[in-house]
C-alpha positions in Angstrom: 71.2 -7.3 -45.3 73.2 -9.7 -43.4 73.3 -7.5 -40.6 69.7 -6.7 -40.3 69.5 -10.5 -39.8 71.2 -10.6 -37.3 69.8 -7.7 -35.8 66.3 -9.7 -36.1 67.7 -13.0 -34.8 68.8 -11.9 -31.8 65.7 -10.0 -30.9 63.3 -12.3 -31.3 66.0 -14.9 -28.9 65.3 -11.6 -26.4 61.9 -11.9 -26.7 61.7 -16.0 -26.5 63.3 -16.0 -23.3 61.5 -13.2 -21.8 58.2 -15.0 -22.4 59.8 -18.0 -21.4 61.3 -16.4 -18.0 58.1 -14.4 -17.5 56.1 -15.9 -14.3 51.9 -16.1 -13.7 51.0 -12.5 -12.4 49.1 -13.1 -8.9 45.8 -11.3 -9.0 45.3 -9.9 -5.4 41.4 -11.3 -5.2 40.2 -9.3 -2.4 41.5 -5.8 -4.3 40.0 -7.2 -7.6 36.4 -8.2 -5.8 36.7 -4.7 -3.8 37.4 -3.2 -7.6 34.4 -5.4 -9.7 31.8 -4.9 -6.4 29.0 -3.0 -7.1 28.8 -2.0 -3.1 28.4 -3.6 0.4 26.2 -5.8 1.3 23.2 -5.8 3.7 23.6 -6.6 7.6 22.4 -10.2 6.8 25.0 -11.3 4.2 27.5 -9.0 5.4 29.5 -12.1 6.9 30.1 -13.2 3.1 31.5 -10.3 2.0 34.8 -11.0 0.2 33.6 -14.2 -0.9 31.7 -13.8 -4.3 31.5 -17.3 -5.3 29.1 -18.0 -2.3 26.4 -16.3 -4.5 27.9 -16.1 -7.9 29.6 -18.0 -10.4 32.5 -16.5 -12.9 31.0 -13.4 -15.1 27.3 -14.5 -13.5 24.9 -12.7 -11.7 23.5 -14.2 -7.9 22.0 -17.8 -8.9 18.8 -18.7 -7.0 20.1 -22.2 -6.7 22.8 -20.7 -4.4 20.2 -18.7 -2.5 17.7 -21.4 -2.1 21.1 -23.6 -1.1 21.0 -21.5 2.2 17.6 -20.6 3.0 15.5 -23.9 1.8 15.8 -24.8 5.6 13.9 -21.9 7.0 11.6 -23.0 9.1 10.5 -19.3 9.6 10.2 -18.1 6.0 8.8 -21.8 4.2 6.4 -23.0 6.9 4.4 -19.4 7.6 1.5 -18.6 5.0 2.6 -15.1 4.1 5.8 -16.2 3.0 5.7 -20.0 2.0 5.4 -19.0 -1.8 9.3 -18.1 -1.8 9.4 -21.9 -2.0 7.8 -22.0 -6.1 9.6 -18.8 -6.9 13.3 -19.9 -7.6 14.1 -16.2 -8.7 15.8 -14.5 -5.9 17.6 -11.7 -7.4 14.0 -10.5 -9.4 12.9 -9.0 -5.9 16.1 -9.2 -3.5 18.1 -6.8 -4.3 21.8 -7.1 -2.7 25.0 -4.5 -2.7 23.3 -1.5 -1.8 24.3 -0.9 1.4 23.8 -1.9 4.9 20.8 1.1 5.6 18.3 -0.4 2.9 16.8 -3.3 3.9 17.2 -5.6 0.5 13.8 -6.5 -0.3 10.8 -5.0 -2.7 7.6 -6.1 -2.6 6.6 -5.8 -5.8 3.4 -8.3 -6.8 4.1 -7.1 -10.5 7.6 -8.6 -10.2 5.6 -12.1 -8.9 3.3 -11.7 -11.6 6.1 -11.7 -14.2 7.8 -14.5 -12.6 4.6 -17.0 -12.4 3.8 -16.2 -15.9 7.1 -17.3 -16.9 6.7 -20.1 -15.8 3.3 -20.5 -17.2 4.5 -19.6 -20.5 7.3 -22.1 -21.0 4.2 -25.0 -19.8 1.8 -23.9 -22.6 0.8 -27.9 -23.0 -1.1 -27.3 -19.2 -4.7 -26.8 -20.5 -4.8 -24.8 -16.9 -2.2 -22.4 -18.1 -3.5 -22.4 -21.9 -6.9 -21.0 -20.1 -4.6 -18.8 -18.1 -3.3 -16.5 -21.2 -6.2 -16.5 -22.9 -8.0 -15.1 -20.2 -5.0 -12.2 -19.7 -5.3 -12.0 -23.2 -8.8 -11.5 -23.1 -8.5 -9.1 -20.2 -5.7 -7.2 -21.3 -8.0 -5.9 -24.4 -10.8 -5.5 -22.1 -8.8 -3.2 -19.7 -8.3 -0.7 -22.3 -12.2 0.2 -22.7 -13.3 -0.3 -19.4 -10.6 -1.4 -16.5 -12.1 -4.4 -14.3 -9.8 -3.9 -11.5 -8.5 -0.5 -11.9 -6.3 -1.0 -8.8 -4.4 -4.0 -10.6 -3.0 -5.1 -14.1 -4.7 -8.0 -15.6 -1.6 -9.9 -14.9 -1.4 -9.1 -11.1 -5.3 -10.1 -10.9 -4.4 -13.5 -11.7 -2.7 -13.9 -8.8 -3.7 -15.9 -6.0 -4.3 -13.3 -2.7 -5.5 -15.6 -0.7 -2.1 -17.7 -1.0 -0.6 -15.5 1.0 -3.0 -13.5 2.8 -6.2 -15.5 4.1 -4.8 -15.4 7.4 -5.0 -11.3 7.3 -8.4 -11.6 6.1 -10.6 -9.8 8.3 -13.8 -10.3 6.5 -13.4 -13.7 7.6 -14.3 -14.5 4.0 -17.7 -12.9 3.7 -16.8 -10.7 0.8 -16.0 -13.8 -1.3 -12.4 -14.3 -2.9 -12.2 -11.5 -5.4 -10.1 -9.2 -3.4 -9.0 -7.0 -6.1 -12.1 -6.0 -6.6 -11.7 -3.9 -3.4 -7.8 -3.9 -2.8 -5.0 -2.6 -4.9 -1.4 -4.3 -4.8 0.4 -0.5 -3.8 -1.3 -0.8 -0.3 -3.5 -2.7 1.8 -5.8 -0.1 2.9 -8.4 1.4 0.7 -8.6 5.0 0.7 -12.4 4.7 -0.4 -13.9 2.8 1.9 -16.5 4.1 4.0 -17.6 2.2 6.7 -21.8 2.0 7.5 -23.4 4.6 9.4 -22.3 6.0 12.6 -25.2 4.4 14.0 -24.7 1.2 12.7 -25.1 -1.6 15.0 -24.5 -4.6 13.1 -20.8 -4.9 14.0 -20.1 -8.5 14.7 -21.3 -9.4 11.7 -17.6 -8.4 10.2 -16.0 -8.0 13.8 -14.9 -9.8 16.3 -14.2 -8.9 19.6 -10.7 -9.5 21.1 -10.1 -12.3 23.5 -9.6 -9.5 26.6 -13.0 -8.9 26.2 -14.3 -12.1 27.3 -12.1 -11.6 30.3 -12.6 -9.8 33.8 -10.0 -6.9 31.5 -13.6 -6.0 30.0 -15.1 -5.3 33.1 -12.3 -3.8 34.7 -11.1 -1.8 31.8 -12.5 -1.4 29.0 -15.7 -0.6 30.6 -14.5 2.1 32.2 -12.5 3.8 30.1 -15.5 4.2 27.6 -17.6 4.8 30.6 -20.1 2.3 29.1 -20.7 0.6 32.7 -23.7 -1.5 31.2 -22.6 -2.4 28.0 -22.1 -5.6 26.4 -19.5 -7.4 24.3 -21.6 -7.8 21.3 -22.3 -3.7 21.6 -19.1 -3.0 20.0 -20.8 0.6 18.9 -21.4 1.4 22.4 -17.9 1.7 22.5 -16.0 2.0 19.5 -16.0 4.6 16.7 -16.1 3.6 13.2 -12.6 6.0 12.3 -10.7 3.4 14.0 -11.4 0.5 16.3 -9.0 2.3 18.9 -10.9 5.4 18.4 -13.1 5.2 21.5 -16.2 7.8 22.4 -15.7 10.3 24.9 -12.0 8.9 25.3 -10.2 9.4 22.2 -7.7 7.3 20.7 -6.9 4.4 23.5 -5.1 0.9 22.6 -5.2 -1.6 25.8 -5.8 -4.3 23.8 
């Protein structure tokens, strides 16, 4: 018995000075960040890679905060219409999508995502009689869509979004066809693979189209003229001219851009 005492004694002396002797283990942090990294980032933040904590904090994923640290003085991407909303989003991450690479470029334009994220918002404000009126017209909507969609194109979420935010200054019905755009335009594209344009033979063109500022130039007499072989025509004769395919779709030339 005495012996096994002993025996115990002096091993758990070994032990306390082996703990005691025993020194920090240095973590290499580049290998660890090169082993934790879920893969490179794009050409734009590739000058921070290696250095996590510029977008992260311990155990966190990319903070806006940290974003918004770097980019709240672009001129560029705050002070132009179709981007200034990035200033009242203050969630990055939901639609910038980093470590994938340098080929992708790390952005998805996804106006569900922005739908999401504004009713969020909305949702955590419900003592806003504006935003109170907000859901229960989503609410009302969302019940409505199942019977009879009104904007099949769009959820009822995405059609309380404000287009015109972000893209009066690509409006080229120069606001004639009033503010409801969804009830033309889908969020997947711009275009709208219905549309038909009036007759061939229209000739009521400037009422949505204007004529490009060569045109009121001696490059309209010179040019333009000539190629369509319209020698007499006017600038207010866009059908003369122009084709309703394309406004680079000229007659008897083909498809021609000078413009």
């Amino acid at each position: 018995m005495r012996r096994w005492t002993v025996v115990l004694v002096v091993s758990a002396g070994l032990g306390l000075g082996f703990l005691l002797e025993r020194k920090p283990i240095a973590i290499d942090a580049p290998l660890f960040q090169r082993q934790v990294s879920p893969g490179p980032l794009s050409v734009s933040h590739a000058w921070l890679e290696g250095n996590c904590a510029a977008c992260h904090t311990a155990l966190q994923s990319a903070e806006a905060a940290k974003c918004i640290g770097c980019h709240a003085t672009d001129i560029n991407l705050l002070q132009r219409q179709p981007t200034a909303f990035h200033a009242a989003i203050g969630a990055c991450s939901r639609c910038h999508v980093e470590h994938q690479g340098s080929s992708p470029r790390p952005v998805a334009m996804d106006h569900a995502t922005l739908a999401d994220i504004r009713l969020e918002a909305v949702r955590e404000d419900r003592d806003d009689p504006s935003n109170r009126r907000l859901l229960a017209w989503i609410d009302q909507h969302d019940v409505a869509a199942e019977i009879a969609p009104t904007h099949p194109k769009v959820t009822s979420e995405e059609a309380a979004l404000d287009c015109a935010a972000c893209h009066s200054t690509k409006d080229r019905h120069q606001g004639y066809f009033g503010g409801d755009c969804a009830a033309c335009h889908g969020t997947s594209s711009w275009t709208i693979e219905e549309f038909r344009h009036p007759s061939p033979s229209s000739v009521e063109c400037v009422q949505c189209h204007q004529a490009p500022p060569s045109h009121f130039m001696m490059h309209f007499e010179m040019v333009s003229k000539r190629v369509a072989g319209e020698h007499d025509a006017r600038v207010d004769q866009c059908f003369e001219c122009h084709q309703t395919t394309s406004w680079n779709d000229i007659r008897r030339a083909g498809w021609y851009k000078h413009h």
